[in-house]
Gaussian input, Z-matrix of N, CA and C with variables (Angstrom, degrees):
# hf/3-21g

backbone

0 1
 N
 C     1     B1
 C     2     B2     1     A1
 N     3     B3     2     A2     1     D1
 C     4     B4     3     A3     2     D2
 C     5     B5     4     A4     3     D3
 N     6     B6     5     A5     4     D4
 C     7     B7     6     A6     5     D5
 C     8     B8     7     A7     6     D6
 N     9     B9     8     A8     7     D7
 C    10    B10     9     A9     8     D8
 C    11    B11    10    A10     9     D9
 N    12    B12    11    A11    10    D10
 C    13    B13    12    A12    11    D11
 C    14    B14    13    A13    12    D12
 N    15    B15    14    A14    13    D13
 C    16    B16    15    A15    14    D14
 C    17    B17    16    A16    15    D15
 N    18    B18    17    A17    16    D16
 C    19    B19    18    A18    17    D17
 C    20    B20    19    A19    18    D18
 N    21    B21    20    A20    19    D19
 C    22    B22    21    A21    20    D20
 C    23    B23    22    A22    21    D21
 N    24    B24    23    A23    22    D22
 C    25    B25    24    A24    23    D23
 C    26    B26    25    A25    24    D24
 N    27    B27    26    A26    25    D25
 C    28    B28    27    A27    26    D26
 C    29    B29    28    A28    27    D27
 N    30    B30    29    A29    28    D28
 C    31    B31    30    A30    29    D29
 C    32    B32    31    A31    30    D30
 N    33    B33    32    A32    31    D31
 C    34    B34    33    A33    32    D32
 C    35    B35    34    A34    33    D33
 N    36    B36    35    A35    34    D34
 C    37    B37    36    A36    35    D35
 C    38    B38    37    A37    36    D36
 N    39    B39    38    A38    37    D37
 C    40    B40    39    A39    38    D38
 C    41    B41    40    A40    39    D39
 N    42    B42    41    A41    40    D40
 C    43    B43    42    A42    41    D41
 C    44    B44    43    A43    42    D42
 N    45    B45    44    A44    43    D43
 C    46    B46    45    A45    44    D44
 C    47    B47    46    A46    45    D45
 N    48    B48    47    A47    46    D46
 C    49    B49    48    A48    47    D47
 C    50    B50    49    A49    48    D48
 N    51    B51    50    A50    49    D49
 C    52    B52    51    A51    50    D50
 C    53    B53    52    A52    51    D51
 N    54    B54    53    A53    52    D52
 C    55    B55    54    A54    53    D53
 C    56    B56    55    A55    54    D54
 N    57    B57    56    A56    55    D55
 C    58    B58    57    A57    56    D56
 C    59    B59    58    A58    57    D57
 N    60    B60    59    A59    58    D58
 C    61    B61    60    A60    59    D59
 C    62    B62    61    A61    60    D60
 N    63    B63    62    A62    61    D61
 C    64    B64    63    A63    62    D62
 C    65    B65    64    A64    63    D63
 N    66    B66    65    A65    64    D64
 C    67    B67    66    A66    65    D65
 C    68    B68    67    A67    66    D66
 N    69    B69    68    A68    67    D67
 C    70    B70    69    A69    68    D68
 C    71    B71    70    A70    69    D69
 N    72    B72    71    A71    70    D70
 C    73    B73    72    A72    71    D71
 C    74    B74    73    A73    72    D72
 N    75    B75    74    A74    73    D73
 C    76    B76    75    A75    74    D74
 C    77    B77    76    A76    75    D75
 N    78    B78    77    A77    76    D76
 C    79    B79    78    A78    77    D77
 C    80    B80    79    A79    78    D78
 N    81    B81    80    A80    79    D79
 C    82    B82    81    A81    80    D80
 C    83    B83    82    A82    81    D81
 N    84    B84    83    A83    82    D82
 C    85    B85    84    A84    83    D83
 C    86    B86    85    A85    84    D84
 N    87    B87    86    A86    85    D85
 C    88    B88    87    A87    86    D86
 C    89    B89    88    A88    87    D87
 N    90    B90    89    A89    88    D88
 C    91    B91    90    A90    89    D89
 C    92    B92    91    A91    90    D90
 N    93    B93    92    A92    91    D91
 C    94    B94    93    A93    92    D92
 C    95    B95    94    A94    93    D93
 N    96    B96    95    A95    94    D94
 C    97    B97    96    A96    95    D95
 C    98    B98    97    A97    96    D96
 N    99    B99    98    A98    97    D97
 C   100   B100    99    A99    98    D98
 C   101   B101   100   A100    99    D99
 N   102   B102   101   A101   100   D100
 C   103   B103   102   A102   101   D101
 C   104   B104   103   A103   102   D102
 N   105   B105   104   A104   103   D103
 C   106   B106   105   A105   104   D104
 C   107   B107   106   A106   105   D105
 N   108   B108   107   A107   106   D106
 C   109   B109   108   A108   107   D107
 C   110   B110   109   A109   108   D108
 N   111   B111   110   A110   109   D109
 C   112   B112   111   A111   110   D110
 C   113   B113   112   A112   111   D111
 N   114   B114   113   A113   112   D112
 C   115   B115   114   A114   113   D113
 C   116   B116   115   A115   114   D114
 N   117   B117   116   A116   115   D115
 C   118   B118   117   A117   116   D116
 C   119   B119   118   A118   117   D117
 N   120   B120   119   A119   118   D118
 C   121   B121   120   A120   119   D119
 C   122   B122   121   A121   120   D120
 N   123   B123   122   A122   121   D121
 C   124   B124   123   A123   122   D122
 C   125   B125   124   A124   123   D123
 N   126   B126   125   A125   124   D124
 C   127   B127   126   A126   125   D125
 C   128   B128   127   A127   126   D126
 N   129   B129   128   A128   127   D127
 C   130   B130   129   A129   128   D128
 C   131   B131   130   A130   129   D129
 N   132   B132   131   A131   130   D130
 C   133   B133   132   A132   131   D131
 C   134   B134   133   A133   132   D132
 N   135   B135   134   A134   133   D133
 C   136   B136   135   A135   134   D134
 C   137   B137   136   A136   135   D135
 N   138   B138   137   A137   136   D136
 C   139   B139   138   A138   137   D137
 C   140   B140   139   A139   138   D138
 N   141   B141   140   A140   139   D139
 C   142   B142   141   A141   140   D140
 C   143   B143   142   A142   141   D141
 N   144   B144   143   A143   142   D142
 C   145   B145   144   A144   143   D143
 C   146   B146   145   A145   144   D144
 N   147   B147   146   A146   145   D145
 C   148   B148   147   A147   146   D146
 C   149   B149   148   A148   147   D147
 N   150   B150   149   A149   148   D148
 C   151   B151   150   A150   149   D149
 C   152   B152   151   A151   150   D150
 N   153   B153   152   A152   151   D151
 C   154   B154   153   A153   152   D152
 C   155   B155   154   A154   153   D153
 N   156   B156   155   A155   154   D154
 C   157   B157   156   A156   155   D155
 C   158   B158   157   A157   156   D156
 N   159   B159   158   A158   157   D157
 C   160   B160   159   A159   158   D158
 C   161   B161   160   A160   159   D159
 N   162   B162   161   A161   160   D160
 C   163   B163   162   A162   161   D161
 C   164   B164   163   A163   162   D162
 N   165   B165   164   A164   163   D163
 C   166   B166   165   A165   164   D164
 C   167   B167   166   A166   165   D165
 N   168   B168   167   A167   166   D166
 C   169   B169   168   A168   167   D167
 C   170   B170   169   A169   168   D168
 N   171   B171   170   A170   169   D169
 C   172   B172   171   A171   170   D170
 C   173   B173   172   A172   171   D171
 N   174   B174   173   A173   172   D172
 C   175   B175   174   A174   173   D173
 C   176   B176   175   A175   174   D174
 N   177   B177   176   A176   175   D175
 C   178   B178   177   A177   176   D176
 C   179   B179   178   A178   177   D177
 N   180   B180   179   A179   178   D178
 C   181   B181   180   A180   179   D179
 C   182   B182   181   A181   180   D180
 N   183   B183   182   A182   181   D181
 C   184   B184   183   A183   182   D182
 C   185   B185   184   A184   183   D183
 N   186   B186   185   A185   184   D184
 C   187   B187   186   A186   185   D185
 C   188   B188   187   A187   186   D186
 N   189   B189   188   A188   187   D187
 C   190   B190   189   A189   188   D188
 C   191   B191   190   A190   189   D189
 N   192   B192   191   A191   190   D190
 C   193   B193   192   A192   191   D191
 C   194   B194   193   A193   192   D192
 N   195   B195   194   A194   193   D193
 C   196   B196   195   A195   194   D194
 C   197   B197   196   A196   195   D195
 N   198   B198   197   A197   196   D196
 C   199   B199   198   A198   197   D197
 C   200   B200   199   A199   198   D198
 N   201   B201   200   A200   199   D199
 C   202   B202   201   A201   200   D200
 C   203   B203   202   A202   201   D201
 N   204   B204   203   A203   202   D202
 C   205   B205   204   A204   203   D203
 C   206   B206   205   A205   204   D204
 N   207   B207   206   A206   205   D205
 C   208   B208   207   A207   206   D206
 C   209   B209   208   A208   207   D207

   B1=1.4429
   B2=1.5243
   B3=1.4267
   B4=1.4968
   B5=1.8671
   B6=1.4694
   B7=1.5260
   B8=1.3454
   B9=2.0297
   B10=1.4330
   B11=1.2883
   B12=1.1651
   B13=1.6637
   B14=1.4118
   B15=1.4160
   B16=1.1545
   B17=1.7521
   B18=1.7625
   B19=1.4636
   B20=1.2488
   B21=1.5790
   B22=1.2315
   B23=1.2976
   B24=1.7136
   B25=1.1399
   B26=1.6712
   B27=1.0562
   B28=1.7801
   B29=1.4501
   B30=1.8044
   B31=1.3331
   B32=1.9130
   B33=1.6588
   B34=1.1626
   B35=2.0733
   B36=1.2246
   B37=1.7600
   B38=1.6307
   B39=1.0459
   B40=1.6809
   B41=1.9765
   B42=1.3511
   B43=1.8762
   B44=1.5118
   B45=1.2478
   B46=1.5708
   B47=1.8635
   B48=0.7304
   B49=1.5748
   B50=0.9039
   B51=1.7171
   B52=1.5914
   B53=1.0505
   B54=1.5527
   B55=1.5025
   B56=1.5270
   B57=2.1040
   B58=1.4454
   B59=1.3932
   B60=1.3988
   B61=1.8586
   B62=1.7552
   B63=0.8948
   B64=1.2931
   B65=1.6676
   B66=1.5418
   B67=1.7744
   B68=1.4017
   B69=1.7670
   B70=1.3031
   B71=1.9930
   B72=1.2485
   B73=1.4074
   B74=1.6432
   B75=1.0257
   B76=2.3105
   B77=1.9344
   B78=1.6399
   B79=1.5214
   B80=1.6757
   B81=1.6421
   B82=1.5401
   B83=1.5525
   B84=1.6133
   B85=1.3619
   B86=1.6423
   B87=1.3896
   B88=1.2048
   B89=1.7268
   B90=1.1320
   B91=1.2352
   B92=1.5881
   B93=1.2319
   B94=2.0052
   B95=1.8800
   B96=1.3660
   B97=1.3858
   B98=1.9866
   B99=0.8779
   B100=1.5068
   B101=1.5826
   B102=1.1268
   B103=1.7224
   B104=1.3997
   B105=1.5857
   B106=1.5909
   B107=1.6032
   B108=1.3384
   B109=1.7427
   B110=1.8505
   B111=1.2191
   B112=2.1194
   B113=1.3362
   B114=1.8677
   B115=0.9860
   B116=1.6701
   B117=1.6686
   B118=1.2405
   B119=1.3405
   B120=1.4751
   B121=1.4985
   B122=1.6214
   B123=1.7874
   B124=1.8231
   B125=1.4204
   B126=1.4631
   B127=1.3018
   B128=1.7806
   B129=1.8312
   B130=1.4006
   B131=1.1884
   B132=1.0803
   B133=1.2855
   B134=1.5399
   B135=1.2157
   B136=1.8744
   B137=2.0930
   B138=0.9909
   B139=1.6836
   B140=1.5908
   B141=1.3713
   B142=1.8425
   B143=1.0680
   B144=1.3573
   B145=1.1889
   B146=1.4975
   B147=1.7329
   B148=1.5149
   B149=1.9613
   B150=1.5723
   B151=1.2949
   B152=1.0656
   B153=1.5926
   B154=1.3769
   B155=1.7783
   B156=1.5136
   B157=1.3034
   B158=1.5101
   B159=1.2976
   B160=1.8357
   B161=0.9906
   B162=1.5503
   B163=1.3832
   B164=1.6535
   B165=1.6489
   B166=1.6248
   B167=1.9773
   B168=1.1354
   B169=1.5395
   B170=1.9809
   B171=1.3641
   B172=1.8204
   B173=1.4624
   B174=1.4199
   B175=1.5992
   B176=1.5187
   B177=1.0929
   B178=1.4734
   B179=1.7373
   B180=1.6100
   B181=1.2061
   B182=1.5581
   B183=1.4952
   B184=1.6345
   B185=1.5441
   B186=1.0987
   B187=1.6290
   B188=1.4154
   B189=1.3125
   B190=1.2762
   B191=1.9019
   B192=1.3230
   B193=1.6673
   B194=1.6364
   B195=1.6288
   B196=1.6782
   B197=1.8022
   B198=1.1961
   B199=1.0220
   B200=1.3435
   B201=1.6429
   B202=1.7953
   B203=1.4274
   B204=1.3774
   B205=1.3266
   B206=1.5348
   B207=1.2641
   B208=1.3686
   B209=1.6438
   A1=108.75
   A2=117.24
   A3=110.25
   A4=85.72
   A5=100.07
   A6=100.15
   A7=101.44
   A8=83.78
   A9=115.53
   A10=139.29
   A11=123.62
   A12=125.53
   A13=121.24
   A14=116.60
   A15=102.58
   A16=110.44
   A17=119.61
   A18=122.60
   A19=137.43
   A20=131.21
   A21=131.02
   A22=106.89
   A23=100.45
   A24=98.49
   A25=150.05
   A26=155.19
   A27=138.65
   A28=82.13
   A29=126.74
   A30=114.74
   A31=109.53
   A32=115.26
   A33=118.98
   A34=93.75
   A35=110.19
   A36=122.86
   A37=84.76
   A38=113.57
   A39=96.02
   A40=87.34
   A41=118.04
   A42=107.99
   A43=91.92
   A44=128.55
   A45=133.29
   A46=84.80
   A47=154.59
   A48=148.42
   A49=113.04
   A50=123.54
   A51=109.66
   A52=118.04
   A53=123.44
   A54=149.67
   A55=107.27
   A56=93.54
   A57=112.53
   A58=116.28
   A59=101.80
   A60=101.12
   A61=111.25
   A62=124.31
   A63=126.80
   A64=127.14
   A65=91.00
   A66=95.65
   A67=128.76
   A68=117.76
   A69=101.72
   A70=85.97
   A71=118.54
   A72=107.48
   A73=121.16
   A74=90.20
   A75=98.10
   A76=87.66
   A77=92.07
   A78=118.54
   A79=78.89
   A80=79.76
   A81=109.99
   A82=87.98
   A83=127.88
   A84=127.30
   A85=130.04
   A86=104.88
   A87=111.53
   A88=109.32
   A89=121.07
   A90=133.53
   A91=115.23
   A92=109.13
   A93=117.89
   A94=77.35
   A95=100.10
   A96=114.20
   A97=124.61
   A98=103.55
   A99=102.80
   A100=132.07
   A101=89.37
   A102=102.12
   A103=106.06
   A104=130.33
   A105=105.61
   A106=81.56
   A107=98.45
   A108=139.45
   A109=90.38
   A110=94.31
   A111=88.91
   A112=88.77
   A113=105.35
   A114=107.48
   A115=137.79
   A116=123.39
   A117=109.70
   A118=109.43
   A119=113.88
   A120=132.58
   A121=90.39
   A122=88.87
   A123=105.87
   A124=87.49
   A125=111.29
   A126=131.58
   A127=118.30
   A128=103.67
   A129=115.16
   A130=132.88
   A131=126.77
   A132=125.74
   A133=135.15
   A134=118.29
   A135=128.84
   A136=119.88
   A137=77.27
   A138=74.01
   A139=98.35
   A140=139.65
   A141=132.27
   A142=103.89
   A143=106.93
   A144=133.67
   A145=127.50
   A146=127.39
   A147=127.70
   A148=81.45
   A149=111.11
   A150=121.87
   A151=135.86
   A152=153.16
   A153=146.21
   A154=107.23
   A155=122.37
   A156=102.05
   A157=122.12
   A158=121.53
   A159=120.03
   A160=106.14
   A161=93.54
   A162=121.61
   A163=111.65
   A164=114.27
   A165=103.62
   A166=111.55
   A167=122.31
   A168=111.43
   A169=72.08
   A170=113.98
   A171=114.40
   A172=89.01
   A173=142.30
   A174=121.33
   A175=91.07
   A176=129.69
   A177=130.07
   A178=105.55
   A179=119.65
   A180=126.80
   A181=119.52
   A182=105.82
   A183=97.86
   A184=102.10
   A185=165.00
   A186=138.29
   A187=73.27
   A188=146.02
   A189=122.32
   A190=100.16
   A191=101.15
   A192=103.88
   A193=103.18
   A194=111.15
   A195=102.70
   A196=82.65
   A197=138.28
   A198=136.63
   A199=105.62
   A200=107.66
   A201=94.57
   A202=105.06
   A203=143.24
   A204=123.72
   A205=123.36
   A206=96.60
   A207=118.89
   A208=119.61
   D1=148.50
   D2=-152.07
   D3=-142.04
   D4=117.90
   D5=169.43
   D6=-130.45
   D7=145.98
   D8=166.80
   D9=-91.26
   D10=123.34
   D11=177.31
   D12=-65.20
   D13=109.03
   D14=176.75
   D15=-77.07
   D16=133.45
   D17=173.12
   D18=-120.51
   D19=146.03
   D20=176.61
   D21=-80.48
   D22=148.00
   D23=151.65
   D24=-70.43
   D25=131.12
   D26=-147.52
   D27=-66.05
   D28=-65.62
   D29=-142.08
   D30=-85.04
   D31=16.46
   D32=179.77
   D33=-98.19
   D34=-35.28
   D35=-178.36
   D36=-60.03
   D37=-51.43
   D38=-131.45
   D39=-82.92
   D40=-27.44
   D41=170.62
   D42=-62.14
   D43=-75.73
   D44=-164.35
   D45=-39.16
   D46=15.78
   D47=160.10
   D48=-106.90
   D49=-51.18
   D50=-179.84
   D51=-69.64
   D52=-41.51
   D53=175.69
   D54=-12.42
   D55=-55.99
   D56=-166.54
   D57=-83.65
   D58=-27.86
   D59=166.40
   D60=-83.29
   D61=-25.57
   D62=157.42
   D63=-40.59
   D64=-67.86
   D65=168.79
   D66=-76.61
   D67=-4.78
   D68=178.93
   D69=-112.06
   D70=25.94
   D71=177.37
   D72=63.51
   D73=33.14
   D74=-178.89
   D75=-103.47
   D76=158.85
   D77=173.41
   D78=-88.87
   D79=142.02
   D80=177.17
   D81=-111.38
   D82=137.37
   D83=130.68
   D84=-138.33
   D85=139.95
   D86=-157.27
   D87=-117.43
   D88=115.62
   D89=-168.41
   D90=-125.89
   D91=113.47
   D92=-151.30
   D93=-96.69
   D94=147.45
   D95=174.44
   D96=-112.29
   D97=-133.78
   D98=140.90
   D99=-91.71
   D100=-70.41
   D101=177.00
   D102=-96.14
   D103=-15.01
   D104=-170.30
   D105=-147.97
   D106=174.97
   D107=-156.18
   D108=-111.30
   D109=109.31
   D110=170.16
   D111=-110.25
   D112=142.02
   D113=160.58
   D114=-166.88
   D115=129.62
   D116=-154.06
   D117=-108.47
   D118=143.46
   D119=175.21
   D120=-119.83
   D121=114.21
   D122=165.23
   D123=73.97
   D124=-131.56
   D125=-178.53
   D126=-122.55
   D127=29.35
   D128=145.84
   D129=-90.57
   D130=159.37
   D131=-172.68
   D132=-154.87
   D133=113.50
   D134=-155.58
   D135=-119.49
   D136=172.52
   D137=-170.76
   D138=-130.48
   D139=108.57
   D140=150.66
   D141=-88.90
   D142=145.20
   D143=158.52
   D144=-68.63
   D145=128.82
   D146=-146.57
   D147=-91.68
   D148=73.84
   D149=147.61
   D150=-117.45
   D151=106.29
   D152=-154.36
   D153=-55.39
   D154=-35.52
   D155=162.92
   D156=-109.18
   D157=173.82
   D158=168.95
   D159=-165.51
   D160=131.69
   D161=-171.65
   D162=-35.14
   D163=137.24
   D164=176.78
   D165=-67.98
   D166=11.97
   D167=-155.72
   D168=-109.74
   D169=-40.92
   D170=-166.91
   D171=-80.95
   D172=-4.29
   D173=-177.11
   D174=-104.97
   D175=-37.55
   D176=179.15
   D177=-52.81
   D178=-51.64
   D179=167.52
   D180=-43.66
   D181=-71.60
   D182=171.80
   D183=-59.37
   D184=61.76
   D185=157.87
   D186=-138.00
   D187=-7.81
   D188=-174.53
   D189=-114.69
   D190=-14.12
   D191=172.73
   D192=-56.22
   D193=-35.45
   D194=-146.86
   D195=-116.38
   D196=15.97
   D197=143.80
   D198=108.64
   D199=30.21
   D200=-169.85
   D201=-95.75
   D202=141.47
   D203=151.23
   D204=-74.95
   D205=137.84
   D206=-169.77
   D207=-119.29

């Protein structure tokens, strides 16, 4: 039996991020690392990974790190 991951895209997560600090009025900052993306909405704060896709169960995780409901 052969299962598929359903995935986001990084650069579709990371608008659906500003989008959300945008509309509830939070400072967005975004600080690129080596391997991962840090980044704070308000005074939350998350880490992506510098991969073009991520897993929907790890984008559901960060949107709930920085307080989004998802």
């Amino acid at each position: 039996m052969r299962y598929t991951t359903v995935v986001t895209k990084r650069k579709d997560l990371l608008k659906n991020i500003a989008r959300y600090a945008k509309e509830t009025g939070q400072p967005l900052t975004i600080k690129e690392g080596g391997n991962h993306t840090r980044i704070w909405v308000g005074d939350k704060y998350t880490t992506i990974g510098r991969r073009n896709e991520i897993d929907n169960l790890m984008a559901r995780k960060i949107y709930k790190q920085i307080g989004m409901e998802n």
